[in-house]
C-alpha positions in Angstrom: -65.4 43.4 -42.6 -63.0 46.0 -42.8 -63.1 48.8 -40.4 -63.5 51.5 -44.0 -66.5 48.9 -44.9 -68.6 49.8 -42.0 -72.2 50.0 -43.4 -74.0 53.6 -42.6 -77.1 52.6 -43.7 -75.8 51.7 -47.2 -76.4 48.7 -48.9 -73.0 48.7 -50.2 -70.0 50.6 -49.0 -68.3 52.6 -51.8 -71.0 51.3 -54.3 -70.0 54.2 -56.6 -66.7 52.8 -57.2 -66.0 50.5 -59.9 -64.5 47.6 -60.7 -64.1 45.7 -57.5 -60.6 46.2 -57.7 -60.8 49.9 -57.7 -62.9 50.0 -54.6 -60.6 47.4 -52.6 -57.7 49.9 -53.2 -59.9 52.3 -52.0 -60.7 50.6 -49.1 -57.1 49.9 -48.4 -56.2 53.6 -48.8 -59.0 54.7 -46.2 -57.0 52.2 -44.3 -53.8 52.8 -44.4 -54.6 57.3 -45.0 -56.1 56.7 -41.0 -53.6 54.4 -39.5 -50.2 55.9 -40.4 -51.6 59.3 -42.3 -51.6 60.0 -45.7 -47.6 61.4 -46.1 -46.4 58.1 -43.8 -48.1 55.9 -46.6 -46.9 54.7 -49.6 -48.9 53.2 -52.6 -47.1 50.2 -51.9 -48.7 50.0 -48.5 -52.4 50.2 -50.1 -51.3 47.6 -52.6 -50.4 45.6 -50.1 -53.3 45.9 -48.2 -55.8 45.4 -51.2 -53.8 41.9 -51.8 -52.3 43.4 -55.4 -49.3 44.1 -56.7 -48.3 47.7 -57.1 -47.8 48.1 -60.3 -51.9 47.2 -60.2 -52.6 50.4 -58.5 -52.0 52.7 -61.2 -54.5 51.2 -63.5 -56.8 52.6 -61.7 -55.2 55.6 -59.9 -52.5 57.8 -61.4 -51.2 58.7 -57.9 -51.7 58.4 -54.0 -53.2 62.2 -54.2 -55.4 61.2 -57.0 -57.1 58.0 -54.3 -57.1 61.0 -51.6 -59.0 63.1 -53.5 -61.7 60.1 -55.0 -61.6 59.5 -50.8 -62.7 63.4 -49.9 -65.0 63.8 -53.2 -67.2 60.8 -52.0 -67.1 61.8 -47.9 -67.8 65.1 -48.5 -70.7 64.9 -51.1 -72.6 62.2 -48.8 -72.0 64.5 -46.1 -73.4 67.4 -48.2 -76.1 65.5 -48.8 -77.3 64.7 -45.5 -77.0 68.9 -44.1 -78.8 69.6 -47.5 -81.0 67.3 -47.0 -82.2 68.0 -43.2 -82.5 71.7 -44.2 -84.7 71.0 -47.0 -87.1 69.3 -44.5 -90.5 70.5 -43.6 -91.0 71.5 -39.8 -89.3 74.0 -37.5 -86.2 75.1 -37.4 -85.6 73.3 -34.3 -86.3 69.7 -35.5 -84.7 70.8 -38.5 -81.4 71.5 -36.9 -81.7 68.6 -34.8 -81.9 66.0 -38.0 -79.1 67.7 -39.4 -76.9 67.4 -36.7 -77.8 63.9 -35.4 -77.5 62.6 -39.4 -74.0 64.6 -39.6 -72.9 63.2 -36.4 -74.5 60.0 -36.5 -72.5 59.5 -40.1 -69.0 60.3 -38.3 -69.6 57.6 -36.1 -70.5 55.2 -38.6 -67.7 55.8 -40.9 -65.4 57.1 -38.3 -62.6 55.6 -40.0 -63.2 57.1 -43.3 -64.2 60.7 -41.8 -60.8 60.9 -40.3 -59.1 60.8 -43.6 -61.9 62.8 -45.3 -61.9 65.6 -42.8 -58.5 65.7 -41.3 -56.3 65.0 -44.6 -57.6 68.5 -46.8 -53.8 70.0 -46.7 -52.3 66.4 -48.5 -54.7 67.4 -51.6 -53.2 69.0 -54.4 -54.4 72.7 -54.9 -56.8 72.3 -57.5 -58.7 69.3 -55.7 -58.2 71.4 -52.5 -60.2 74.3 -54.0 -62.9 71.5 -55.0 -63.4 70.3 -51.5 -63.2 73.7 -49.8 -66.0 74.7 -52.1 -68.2 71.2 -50.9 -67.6 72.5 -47.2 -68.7 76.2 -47.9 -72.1 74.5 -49.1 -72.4 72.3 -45.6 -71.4 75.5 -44.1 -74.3 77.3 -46.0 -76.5 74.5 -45.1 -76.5 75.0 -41.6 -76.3 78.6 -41.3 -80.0 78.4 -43.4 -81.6 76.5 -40.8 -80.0 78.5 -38.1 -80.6 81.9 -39.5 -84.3 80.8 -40.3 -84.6 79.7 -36.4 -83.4 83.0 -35.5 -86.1 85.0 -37.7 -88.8 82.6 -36.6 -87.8 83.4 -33.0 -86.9 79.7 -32.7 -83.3 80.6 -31.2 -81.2 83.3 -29.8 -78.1 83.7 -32.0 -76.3 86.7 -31.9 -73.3 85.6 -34.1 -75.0 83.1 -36.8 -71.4 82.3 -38.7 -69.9 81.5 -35.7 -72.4 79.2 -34.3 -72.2 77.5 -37.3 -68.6 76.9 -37.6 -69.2 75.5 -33.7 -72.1 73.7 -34.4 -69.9 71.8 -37.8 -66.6 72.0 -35.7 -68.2 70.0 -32.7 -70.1 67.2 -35.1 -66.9 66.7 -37.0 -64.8 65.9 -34.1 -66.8 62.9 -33.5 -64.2 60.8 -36.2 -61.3 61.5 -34.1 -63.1 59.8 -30.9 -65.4 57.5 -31.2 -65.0 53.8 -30.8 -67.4 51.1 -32.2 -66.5 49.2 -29.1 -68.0 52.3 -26.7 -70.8 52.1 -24.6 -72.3 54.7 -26.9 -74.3 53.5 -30.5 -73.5 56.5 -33.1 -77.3 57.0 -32.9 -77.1 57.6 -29.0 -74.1 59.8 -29.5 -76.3 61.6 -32.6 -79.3 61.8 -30.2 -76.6 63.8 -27.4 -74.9 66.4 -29.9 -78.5 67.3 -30.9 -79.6 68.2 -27.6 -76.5 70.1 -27.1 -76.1 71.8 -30.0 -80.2 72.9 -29.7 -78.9 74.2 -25.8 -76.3 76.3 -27.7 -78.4 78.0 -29.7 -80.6 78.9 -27.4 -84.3 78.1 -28.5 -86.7 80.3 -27.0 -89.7 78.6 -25.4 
């Protein structure tokens, strides 16, 4: 299995692309975009990788920016997905913001490969597509300021500056793509189970 086909907990990887050939292109673009970096690739490289010709790429993608985007749309969406989610919980604020951040983080681990490309390629995206995606990561940013700003009515934390803590709290999860190893002596849920500990130290919860 390829390192972009690592299962999070998903029956199938990339289910929502179709046909097969499609999704092994975009397997071999998540690839190739985390390797050598989206501007160092060609679509001749992801061809190559997906074990089809070139000119078979643009039957299914009009360009390499147009695969970059499919990449972000999907990453950020499940992403969204699991903040929205774990705010939309019952319970306190607290074990709120813990699922949220041990789901987020626990999902970078996971697909480490694939969140490296989906959170570290934004600028390669055209302006239009950019606008799309910066829009998706307002609303993760809106879903963890909610939990946080409800903890700090509730008395649940101490947060002076609740948009800053947020951009932290994000900031620290995201960084977990550009470290982790599958072959660590940390499982993504053991590194999930750490950053919410932390990240419930930073902000402080009263007891």
């Amino acid at each position: 299995m390829s390192t972009a086909e690592e299962t999070d907990g998903e029956n199938t990887p990339w289910s929502e692309v179709t046909p097969e050939a499609a999704r092994r292109l975009l397997v071999a673009a998540v690839e190739a975009f985390a390797e050598r970096g989206y501007h160092a690739t060609t679509t001749r490289d992801i061809a190559g990788r997906a074990g089809m010709s070139p000119a078979a790429l643009y039957i299914h993608y009009k360009t390499k920016e147009e695969l970059l985007h499919r990449i972000s749309r999907i990453g950020h969406d499940r992403a969204l997905l699991l903040l929205e989610t774990a705010a939309d919980r019952e319970g306190t604020a607290a074990e709120r913001l813990a699922g949220a951040v041990q789901a987020f983080v626990r999902w970078h681990a996971e697909r480490h490969t694939t969140a490296r490309v989906v959170q570290y390629e934004l600028e390669a995206l055209s302006d239009e597509h950019r606008a799309e995606i910066v829009e998706l990561r307002r609303k993760s940013d809106a879903a963890v300021r909610r939990i946080i700003s409800e903890g700090v009515r509730t008395g649940e934390f101490d947060v002076p500056d609740v948009p800053g803590t947020t951009l932290a709290v994000l900031s620290l999860c995201i960084d977990v793509a550009r470290w982790f190893n599958a072959q660590g002596s940390r499982t993504p849920d053991e590194v999930g189970t750490l950053y919410a500990d932390l990240v419930l130290r930073m902000v402080g919860p009263r007891k």
